[in-house]
N, C-alpha and C positions, 0 to 999 in steps of 0.2 A: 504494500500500500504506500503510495506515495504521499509527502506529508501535503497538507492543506494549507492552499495560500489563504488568507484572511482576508476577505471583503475592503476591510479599513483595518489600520490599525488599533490596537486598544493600550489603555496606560492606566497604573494603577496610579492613582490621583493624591489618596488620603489611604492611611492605615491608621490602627489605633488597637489595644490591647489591654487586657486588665491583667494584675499579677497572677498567677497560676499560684493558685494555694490546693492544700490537703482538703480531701472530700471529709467535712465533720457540719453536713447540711446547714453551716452556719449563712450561707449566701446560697438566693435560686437565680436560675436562669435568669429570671427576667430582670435582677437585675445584671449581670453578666454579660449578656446580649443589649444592653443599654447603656452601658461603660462606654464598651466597644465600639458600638456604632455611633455614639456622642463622641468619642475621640477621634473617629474616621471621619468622621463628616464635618470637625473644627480645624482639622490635619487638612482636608480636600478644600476648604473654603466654601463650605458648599451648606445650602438649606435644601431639609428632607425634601421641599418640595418641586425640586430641580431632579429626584431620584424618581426612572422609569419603572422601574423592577427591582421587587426583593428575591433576596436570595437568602433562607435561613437555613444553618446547617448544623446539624445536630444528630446524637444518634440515641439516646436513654430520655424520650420524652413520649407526650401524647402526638396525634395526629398535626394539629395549629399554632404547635408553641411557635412558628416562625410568624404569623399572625399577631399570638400574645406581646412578642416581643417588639414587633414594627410599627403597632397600632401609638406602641409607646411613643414613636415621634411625630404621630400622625395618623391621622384617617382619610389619606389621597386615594383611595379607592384602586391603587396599583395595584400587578399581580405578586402576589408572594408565592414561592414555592418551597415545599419545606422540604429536604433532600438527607437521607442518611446512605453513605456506602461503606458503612463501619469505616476503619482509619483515615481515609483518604478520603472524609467526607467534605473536610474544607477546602481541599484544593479539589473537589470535583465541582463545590458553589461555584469557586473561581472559573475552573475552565465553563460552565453554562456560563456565567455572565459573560466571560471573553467572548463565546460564540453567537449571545442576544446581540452585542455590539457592535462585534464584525460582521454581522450579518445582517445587519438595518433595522433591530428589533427595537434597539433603546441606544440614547446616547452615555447614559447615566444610570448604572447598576452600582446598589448599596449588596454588598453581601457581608453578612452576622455568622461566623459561627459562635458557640458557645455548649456546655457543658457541665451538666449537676450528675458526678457520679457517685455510687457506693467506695468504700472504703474496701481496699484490699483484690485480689485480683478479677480479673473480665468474669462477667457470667451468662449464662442466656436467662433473660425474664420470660421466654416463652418455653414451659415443660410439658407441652403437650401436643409437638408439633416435630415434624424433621428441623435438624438447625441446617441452614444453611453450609455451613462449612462441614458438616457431617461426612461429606466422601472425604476431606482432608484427613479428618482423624482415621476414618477407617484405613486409610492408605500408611498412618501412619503404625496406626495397631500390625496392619499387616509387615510393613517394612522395618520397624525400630521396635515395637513392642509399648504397652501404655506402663504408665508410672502414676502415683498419686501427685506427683505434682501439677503446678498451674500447667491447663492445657498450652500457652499459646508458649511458658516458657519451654517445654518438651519440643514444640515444631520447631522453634528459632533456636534454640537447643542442640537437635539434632542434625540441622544445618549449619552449626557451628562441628560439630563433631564429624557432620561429612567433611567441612574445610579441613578439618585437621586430618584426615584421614587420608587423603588427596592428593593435598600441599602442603603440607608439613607443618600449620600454621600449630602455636601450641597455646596453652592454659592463659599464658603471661600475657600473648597478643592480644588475645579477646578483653584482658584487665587491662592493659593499656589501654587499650576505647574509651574504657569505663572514666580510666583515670583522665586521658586528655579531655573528655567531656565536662568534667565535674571540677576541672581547673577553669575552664571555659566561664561556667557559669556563676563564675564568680563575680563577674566584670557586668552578666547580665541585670535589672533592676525587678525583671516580671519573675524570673527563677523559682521557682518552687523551694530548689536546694540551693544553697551557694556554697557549700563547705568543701574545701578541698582533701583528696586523700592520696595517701600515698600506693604505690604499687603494691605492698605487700598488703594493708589493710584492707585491700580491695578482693586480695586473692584469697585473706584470712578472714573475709565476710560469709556470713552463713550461705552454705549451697541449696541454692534455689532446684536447679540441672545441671548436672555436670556439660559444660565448662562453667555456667553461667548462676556467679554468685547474687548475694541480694541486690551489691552498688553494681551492677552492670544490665539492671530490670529497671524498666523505669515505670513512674509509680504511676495510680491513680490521681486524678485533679481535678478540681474544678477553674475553669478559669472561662474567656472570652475574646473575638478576636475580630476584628472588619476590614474590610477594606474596599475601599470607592473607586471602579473601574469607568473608564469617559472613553467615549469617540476620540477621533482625529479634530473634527468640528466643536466637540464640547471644550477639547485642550485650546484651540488657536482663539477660541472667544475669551478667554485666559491667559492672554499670554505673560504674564507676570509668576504662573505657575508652572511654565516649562523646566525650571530647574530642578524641580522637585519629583517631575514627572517620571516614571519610571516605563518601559515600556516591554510590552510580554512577548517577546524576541519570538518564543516559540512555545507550544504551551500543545501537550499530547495527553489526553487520556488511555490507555490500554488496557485491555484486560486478559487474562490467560489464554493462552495457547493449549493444545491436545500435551506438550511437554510438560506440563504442572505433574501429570501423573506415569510420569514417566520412573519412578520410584527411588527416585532421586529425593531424598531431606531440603536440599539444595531447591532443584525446580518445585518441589508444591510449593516454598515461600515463596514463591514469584521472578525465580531467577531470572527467567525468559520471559516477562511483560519486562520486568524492570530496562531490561537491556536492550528492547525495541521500541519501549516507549522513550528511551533517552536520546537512541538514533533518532527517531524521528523529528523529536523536538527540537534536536541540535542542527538537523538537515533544517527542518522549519525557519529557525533560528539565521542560516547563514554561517553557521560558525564551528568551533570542534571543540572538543574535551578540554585541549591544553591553551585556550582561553580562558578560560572556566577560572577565575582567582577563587567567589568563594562560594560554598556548598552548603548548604543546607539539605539532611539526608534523614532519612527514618530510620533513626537507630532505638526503634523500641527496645531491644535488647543488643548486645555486642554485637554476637553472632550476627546478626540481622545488618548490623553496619559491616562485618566485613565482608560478607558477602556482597552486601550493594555497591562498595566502592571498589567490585571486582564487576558486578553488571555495567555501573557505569563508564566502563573504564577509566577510573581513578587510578587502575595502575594495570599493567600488560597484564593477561587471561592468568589465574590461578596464585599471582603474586600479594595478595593484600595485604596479606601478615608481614612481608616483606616492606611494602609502603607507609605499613605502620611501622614498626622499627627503624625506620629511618627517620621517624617523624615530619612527612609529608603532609600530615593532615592538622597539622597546628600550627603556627607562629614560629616562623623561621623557616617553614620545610614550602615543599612545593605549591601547595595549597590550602587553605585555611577550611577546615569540614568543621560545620555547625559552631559558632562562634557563640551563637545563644545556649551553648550547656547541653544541646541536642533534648532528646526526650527524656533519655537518661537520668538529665538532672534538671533540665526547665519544666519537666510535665508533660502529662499528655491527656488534655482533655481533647474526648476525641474529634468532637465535630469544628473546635478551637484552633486543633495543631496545625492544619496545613494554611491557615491565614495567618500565624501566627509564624510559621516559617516566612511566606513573604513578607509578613511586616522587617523581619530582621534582614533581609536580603535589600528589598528599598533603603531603611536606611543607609545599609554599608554603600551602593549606590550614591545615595545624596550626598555621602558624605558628613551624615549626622552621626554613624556610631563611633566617636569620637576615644571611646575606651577601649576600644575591640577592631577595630580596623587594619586594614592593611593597606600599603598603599600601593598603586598602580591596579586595582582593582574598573573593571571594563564591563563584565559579563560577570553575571552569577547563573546557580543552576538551583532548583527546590526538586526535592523527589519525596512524593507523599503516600503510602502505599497501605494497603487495607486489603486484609485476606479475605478471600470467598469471589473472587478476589478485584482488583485497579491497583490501578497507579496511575498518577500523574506526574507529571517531568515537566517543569516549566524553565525557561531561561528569559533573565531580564536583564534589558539594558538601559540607560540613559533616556532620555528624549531627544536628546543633544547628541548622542555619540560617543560623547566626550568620554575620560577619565574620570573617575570619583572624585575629587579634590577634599581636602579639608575644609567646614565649615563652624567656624566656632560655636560654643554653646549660647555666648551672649549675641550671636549674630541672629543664631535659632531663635531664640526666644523673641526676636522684636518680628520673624517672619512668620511664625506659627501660631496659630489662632489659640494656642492654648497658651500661649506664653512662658514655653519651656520648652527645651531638646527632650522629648520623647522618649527618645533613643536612648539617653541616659538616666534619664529620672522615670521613675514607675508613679507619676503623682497624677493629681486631677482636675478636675476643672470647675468652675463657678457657676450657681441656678442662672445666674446672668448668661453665662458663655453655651450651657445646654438649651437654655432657651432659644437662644440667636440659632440653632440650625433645627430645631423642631418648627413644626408645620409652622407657618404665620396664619392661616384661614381655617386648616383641620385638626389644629390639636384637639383633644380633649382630657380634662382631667380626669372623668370616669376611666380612661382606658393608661393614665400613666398611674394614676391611683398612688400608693404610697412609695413606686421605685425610686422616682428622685429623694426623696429624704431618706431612703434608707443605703442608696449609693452615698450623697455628700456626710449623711453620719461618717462610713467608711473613712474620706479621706480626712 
């Protein structure tokens, strides 16, 4: 399949995120999805009433929570759609909006993910039905054998143990992930965890699945995530917000091939979407792998990242544990992979993570992650992935072309509506500042009801 050229192009305008905290139902959705899209739409310059279509994305709610949440900044009569594809539900929001836009549907998509989950690992709420992912397990029953542990750590697990089996990769490679991750996200402000650990404490952490200890599992979350997607026409009627624009170079969704059950540990995680939905986007894109400065990847567990920066070709076929060991995937080495702490240690609410990777890719882009950055940065890549199964592969670049440059914090602050760099601060914003991009003719208080005072309690 050849990749698809886009109608127009599309650019992510405004993002915006709330911190990724522990599921202890102390915060719901609605407000989480309200954060987020009050911070995307004061980021974008923009009032809800200039936004064509919602996009809510979530996966542990009812049928309308993407309604409950939008009504909150309005009642414009738009269409909302509420979308779950387990992991990779927020960069699948993303790729439908990118497709409403480029294809003449809207010039102006708002897409929400967000996230209220249980404590402790994934479950199904449905016991009286097939799951979904049921031929996975059975293939796995049939080929590795079941264990009392968490299901999803057993499959990512055992895909870690076919790499090792393979290519030699060993126990300490997959802890190093854990470790460069959880060094990462110390720098991030939304992080769930920020604490840093050493290589040994990581490998002397309780075993989850052999390879794969506790600090190499990433956890349960609740957090929230937006981000405001424009035309080519919506940007040039703006042109004071070219710099900030980011643009979605190439952007693929995929889903499994007949190779999934090929009995391979490896292929059921999705080794062969992952590695044709990256071609693609990258052909999409115009460009190649070793443009690519920085990465944002789904590394729910190690195993799961070294395998991906073996689909993506982050390093020649069978070498990753190789690429990690050299420190390629951090500050100093070849390329900089998840700067935000990855899942591992930023969270991972699910319908939240894949907006919540582009928010961290735009900034480094604009030049706002001013703690975490790298410089000579051009191209980035997101890879968002969800078993049963997708993935999406996005690559973004400038509006301009240009190089990332450095942008100071106090320069940020006099040009962004919330009046702070973002990018470094996890803070919030004023009833004054949330009002200015909610509806001006449809709000209604019946339908925001007590979320804003119980977000500004928050900050």
């Amino acid at each position: 399949m050849a990749p698809r050229k886009p109608i127009s192009p599309v650019y992510v305008l405004g993002v915006g995120m709330t911190k990724f905290v522990k599921p202890r139902g102390k915060i719901d959705y609605t407000e989480l999805g309200y954060e987020a899209g009050i911070k995307a739409m004061l980021d974008a310059q923009i009032n809800y009433d200039d936004v064509e279509q919602g996009i809510a994305c979530y996966c542990y709610g009812d049928s309308t929570c993407g309604q409950r949440v939008f009504y909150q900044f309005g009642l414009t009569g738009i269409p909302v759609y509420n979308v779950n594809n387990n992991c990779s539900t927020g960069s699948t929001g993303l790729f439908m909006g990118k497709n409403m836009i480029s294809h003449g549907a809207a010039d102006c998509v708002l897409v929400v993910g967000f996230e209220k989950m249980n404590p402790g690992s994934l479950a199904s709420h449905w016991n009286d039905r097939v799951p979904p992912t049921g031929t996975f397990g059975e293939m796995m029953r049939e080929t590795r054998g079941i264990t009392n542990a968490p299901g999803a750590a057993q499959q990512f697990g055992n895909a870690g143990r076919e790499y090792m089996e393979k290519h030699g990769a060993r126990a300490e490679d997959f802890a190093e992930i854990a470790r460069i991750n959880h060094e990462h996200s110390k720098r991030n402000p939304y992080s769930q965890f920020t604490t840093e650990y050493t290589l040994s404490e990581i490998l002397n952490a309780p075993m989850v699945f052999e390879p794969l200890t506790k600090l190499q599992c990433c956890p349960t979350s609740d957090g929230g995530a937006a981000a405001v997607l424009v035309s080519q026409s919506f940007l040039d009627a703006r042109p004071h917000l070219k710099s900030q624009a980011i643009l979605v170079a190439g952007q693929v969704l995929q889903t499994d091939a007949p190779d999934v059950f090929s009995k391979s540990a490896i292929d059921l995680m999705g080794f062969g979407m992952n590695r044709k939905a990256a071609h693609l986007a990258l052909a999409e894109a115009r460009t190649t792998i070793d443009e690519i400065s920085v990465v944002e990847l789904h590394d729910c567990f190690s195993a799961n990242e070294m395998c991906v920066i073996d689909a993506l070709g982050l390093c020649p076929p069978g070498k990753a544990h190789e690429t990690v060991r050299k420190g390629d995937i951090t500050y100093g080495g070849r390329r900089l992979v998840n700067p935000s702490g990855g899942l591992i240690s930023k969270g991972h609410p699910l319908g939240a993570t894949g907006i919540a990777q582009c928010a961290e890719l735009c900034w480094h882009l604009r030049g706002w992650a001013n703690n975490r950055a790298i410089s000579g940065t051009r191209a980035c890549l997101q890879h968002n992935l969800g078993l049963g199964g997708a993935v999406v592969v996005s690559v973004y670049r400038r509006a301009d072309g240009k190089e990332a440059g450095v942008v100071s914090d106090e320069e940020i602050s006099k040009i962004c509506r919330l009046g702070y760099n973002p990018a470094v601060e996890a803070r919030g914003f004023t009833r004054e500042q949330a009002e200015s991009v909610r509806s001006k003719d449809h709000k209604d208080v019946w339908a925001l009801g007590d979320t804003g005072e119980k977000v500004q309690a928050r900050f």
